[in-house]
Phi, psi and omega in degrees: 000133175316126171052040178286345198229008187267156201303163174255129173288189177094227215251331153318313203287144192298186197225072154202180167294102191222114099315117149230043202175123173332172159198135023290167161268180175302319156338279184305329172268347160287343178261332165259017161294295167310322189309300142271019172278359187249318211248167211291201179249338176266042183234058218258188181224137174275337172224108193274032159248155197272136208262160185233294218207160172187175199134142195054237207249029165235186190223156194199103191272156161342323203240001162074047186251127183266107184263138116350125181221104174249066163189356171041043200036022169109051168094355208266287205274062181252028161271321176105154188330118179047056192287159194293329196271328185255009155283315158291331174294301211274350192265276198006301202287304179305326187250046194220338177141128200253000186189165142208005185064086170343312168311316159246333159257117192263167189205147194284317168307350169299305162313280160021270184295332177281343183288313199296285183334319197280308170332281206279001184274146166294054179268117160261120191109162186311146221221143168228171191215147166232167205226152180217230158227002161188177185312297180303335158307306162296322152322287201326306181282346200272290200312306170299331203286314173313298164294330182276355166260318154301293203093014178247157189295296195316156206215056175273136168257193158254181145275124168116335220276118162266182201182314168163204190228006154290202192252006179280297194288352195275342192274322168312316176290157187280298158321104175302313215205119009250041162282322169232356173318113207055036205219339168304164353285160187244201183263164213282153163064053168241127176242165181218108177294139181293128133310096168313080186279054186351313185294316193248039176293082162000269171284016183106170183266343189292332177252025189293293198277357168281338179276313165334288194293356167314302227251330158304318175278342165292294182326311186268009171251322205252328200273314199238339184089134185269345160280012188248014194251103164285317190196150168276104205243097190241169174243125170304340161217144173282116173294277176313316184298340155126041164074046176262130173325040228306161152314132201302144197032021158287337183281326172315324165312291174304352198265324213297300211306337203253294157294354155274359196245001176083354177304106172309130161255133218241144185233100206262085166292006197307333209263282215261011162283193176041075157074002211276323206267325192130317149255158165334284186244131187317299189299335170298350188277358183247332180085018180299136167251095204274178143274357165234158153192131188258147193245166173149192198062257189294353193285330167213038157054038173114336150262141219292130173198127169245180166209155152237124187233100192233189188271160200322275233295333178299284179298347169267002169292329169278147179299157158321134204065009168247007158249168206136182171146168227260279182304331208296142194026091159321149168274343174261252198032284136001288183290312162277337147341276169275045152242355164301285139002298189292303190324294201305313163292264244285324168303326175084011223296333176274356172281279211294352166300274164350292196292322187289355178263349186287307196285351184290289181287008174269330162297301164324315173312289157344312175270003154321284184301070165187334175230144194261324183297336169242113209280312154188160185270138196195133166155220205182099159086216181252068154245072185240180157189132149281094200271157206235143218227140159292325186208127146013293192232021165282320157070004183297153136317107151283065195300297191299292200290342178293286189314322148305313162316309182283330083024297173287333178278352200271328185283350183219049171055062132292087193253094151243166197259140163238175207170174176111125186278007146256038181040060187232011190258097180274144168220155211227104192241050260246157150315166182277323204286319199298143196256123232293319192315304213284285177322310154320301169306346190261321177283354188273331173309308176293336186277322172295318204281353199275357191247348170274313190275005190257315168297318158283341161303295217105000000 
């Protein structure tokens, strides 16, 4: 019988390392054989084998290859994979009623989950939380909740900057291809800023965040008018766009420049929240108070729940009936939520962010000072990345040699993400949950693969 011998995740699943099979394995290539004959083409994979079990730092395929897991599902499972606390809240909740529709039967975890967000968002003032089913779903709403309190259209984003895959957030994302190529038109009143990027900084990283912000107030005073803008909208660290860091008191910029001008500031925390940086939200580390901020990934622990949480007069503005969804905050969703919380608290999971970023970037530096191929080092907590170079201090995008490095660690049970928008950035995102060996095991994988494949460059 199909998956009569497969392994049990969660926190239980053994904590190593296996190749025993090519990769992909036979399994897994009998499955994606299926794969495509069911799913569009335009649905891809990054390490394309099919998973059994995952839980603490692993991942466990079809053909019973045990992976290293630097990648939490983007960021999702960063409590780890089937943690006891959001795996027990949620199978509770299924044999207790899986949907009533918020709308029309409402249920206290739903509360719940907006009491803990309103508590814990860097917000000033009374607080409201909406519960929604994914990240891009929460922009979407941050965005309305913004134009029906202001009254105004405008939209500011960055360069480099994701946002989701709709037709808003896709207009929001930065990146052409493959998010938005054929896929226009797209939608009105989106504007777009230089992103203070320290590494790929012009004029240096020392002038970065003053010019950035320079350049943001030419946009909003000379380009689009700054009454015609509800809000400005950013991530305190970037994901997709390739872990970027801003420059040390640029975001504080942005919140002044965005409060002198009546501008809402909307905080897309979908990434770098919920404990993944080291604090709750990526912006306390700038000491930023946005006026929004959206959640989602890491919030339920592998079930779709987004939030947007802002201040009362704000989030009360739209009428009745102008927020929702049929599905928006599943009550097990919910429930999973809050075992996310529990994890974190009784774990202590931002002290283990923290350490787990001590240890990332001092090896990664190191292995900086040692290959020329790495340009720079970055990140925040258990967020980090490398982005990759042709020669140091040429500073070109190593788009091939990245895809290679990730290829050699995934054949040798390694699972890392790449990113960036020229696609030269591994980024590491390991569970909170990986166990100090498995974390060790993993850079050191990544330290062959980046001195093998570097050496074949030349």
């Amino acid at each position: 019988m199909p998956g009569a011998t497969r392994p049990v995740g969660g926190p239980q699943l053994a904590q190593i390392r296996r190749v025993v099979s090519e990769i992909p394995g036979p399994r897994s290539r009998e499955l994606l054989a299926r794969q495509r004959t069911l799913v569009p083409a335009g649905v891809g994979a990054t390490l394309p084998v099919f998973v059994e079990a995952a839980g603490g730092g692993v991942i466990v395929d079809a053909d019973g290859n045990s992976f290293i897991d630097f990648g939490s599902g983007i960021a999702v499972t960063t409590v780890g994979n089937s943690a006891p606390a959001v795996a027990g809240r949620a199978a509770a909740q299924l044999s207790r009623f899986t949907h009533t529709c918020f709308l029309v039967n409402p249920y206290e975890s739903y509360l719940d989950v907006c009491e803990k967000l309103n508590t814990l968002a860097p917000i000033r003032g009374d607080k409201r939380t909406i519960l929604v089913n994914s990240g891009a779903e929460a922009v979407e709403n941050a965005v309305k909740i913004a134009r029906a309190a202001t009254g105004r259209p405008g939209i500011v984003v960055f360069d480099h900057a994701f946002h989701g895959r709709t037709l808003l957030t896709m207009t929001l994302t930065a990146k052409n291809k493959p998010y938005k190529q054929g896929f226009g038109p797209f939608a009105p009143e989106v504007h777009r800023a230089p992103m203070a990027y320290p590494y790929r900084w012009p004029t240096g990283p020392e002038n970065c965040a003053e010019e950035a912000a320079q350049a943001l107030v030419d946009l909003l005073d000379r380009q689009v008018g700054a009454e015609n803008v509800a809000a400005v909208l950013m991530e305190p660290i970037q994901g997709e766009g390739g872990f970027v860091v801003p420059a040390p008191g640029f975001l504080k910029q942005v919140a002044a420049i965005c409060r002198d001008r009546g501008i809402l500031l909307i905080m897309d925390e979908v990434q770098a929240g919920m404990a993944r940086t080291g604090r709750m939200f990526a912006c306390e580390h700038e000491g930023v108070q946005p006026d929004l901020i959206t959640t989602a990934k890491g919030l339920a622990g592998g079930l779709p729940l987004g939030a947007v949480t802002g201040r009362a007069e704000l989030m009360d503005a739209v009428p009745a009936g102008g927020l929702g969804g049929t599905y928006s905050g599943n009550p097990v969703a919910c429930e999973a939520a809050l075992g996310v919380f529990e994890e974190i608290e009784e774990h202590d999971l931002l002290e283990r962010a923290r350490e787990i970023g001590d240890t990332m970037l001092e090896h990664l530096s190191a292995l900086a000072d040692t290959h020329e191929v790495i340009g720079d080092v970055r990140g925040r907590g258990a967020m980090v990345a490398v982005e990759l170079v042709e020669r140091h201090g040429d500073r070109v995008p190593a788009p091939d040699l990245t895809a290679r490095i990730a290829r050699r660690c995934h054949e040798n049970g390694l699972l890392v993400l790449t990113a960036g928008s020229y696609g030269n950035v591994l980024r590491f995102l390991p569970p909170l949950s990986i166990p100090d060996a498995l974390l060790e095991e993993g850079l050191a994988i990544l330290s062959e693969a980046v001195a093998q494949e570097a050496a074949a460059t030349g």
